[in-house]
TORGU-966449 format. One line per 2 residues: number of its first residue (from 1); their letters; for each residue x, y, z of C-alpha. Coordinates in Angstrom, 2 decimals. Example, Ala and Ser with C-alpha at 12.3 -4.5 7.8 and 13.67 -1.06 7.14 Angstrom:
1) as) 12.30,-4.50,7.80 ~ 13.67,-1.06,7.14
***
This chain:
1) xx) -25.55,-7.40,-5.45 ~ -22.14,-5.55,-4.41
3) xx) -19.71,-4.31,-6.39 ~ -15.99,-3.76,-4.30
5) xx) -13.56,-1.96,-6.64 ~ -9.97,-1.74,-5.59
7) xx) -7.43,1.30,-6.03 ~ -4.45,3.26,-4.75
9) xx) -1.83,-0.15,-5.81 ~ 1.77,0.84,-7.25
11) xx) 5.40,0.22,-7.11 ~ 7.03,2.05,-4.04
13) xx) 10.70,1.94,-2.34 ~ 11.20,-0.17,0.62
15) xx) 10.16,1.60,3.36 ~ 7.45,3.90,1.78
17) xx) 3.93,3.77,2.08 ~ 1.06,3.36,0.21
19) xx) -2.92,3.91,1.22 ~ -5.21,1.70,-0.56
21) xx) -9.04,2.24,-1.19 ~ -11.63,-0.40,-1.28
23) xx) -15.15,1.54,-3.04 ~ -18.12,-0.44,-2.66
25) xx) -21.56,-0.26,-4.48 ~ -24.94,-1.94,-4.37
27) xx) -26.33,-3.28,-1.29 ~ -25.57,-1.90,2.59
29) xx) -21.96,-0.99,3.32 ~ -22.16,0.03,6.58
31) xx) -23.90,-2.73,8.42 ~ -20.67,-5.43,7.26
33) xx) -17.55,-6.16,8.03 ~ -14.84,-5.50,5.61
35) xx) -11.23,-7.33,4.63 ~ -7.94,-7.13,3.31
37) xx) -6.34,-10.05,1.81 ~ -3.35,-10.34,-0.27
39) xx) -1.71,-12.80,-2.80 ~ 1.72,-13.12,-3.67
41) xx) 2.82,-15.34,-6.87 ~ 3.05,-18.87,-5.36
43) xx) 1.70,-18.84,-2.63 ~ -2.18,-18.86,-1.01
45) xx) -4.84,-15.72,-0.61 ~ -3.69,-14.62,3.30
47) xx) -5.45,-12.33,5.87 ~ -4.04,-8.89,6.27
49) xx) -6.31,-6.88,8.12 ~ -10.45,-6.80,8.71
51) xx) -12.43,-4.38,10.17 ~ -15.72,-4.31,11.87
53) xx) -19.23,-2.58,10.86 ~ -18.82,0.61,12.60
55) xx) -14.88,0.90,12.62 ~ -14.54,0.56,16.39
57) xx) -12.73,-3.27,16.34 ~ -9.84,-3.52,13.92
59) xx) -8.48,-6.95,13.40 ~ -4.96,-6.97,12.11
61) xx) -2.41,-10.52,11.04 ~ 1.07,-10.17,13.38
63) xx) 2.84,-8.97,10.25 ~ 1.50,-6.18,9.79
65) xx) 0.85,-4.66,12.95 ~ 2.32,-1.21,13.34
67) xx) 2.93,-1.00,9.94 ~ -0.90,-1.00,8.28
69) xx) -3.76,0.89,9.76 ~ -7.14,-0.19,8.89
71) xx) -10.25,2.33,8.71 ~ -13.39,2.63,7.30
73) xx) -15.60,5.73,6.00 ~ -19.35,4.58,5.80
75) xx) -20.88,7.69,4.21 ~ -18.49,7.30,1.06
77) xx) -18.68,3.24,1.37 ~ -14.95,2.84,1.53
79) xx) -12.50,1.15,3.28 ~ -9.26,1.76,3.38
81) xx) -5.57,-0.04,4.06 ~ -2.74,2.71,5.03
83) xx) 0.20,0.62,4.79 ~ 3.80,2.03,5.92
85) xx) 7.06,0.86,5.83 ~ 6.75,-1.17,3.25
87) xx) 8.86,-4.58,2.74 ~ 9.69,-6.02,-0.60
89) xx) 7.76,-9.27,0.76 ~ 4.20,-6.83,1.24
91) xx) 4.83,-7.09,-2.59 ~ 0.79,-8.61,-3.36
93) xx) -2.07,-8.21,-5.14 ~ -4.25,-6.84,-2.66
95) xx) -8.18,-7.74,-2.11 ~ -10.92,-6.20,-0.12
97) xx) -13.83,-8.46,0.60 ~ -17.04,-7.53,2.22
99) xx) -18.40,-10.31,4.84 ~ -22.37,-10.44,5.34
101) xx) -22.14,-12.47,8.84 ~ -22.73,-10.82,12.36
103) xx) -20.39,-10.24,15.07 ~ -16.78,-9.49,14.69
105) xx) -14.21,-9.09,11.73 ~ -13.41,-12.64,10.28
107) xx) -9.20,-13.13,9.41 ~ -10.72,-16.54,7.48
109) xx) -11.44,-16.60,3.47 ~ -14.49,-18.30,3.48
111) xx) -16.11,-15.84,5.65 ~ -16.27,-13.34,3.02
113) xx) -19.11,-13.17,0.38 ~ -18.03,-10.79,-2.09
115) xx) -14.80,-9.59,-3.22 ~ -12.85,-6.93,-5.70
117) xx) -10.80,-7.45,-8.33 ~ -7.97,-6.81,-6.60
119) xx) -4.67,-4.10,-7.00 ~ -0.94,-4.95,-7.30
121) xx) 1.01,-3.50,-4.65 ~ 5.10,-3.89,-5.88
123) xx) 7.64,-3.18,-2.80 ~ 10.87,-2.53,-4.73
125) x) 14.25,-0.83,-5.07
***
């Protein structure tokens, strides 16, 4: 069993930045690829960023590149999403999802077998 357990959410100006943390317990961290995934009111669960097992192949969706760094730290079984100049449509809750498979990050939902409860990330003036 894993537990993923979300944190560093928050209201923040446009352009400011925010680093999110993604704490896992249980079973292996450091053998599995890890996500981000957000959800805005309305609208579907999208791909934000994914990284590999051993933090060497970051996988990022065109929107955020430049702007959200990806990383992973396998002795404290966290991963974490530095995001930077924020837009009032980053404004999500946030989810990190751990993905049991082999081979590289997945950007796909499905691919991911257990996931957090999530933090609200507010981009606003």
């Amino acid at each position: 069993q894993v537990q993923l357990v979300e944190s560093g959410g928050g209201l923040v100006q446009p352009g400011g930045s925010l680093r999110l943390s993604c704490a896992a317990s249980g079973r292996s961290f450091s053998s599995h690829a890890m996500g981000w995934f957000r959800q805005a009111p309305g609208k579907e669960r999208e791909f934000v960023a994914a990284i590999n097992w051993s933090g060497s192949m970051p996988l990022y969706a065109d929107f955020v590149k430049g702007r959200f760094t990806i990383s992973r730290d396998n002795a404290k079984k966290t991963v974490y999403l530095q995001m930077n100049s924020l837009k009032p449509e980053d404004t999500a809750v946030y989810y990190c999802g751990l993905d049991f498979g082999i081979g590289p990050p997945p950007s796909w939902e499905s691919a991911y077998d257990y996931w957090g409860q999530g933090t609200q990330v507010t981009v606003s003036s």
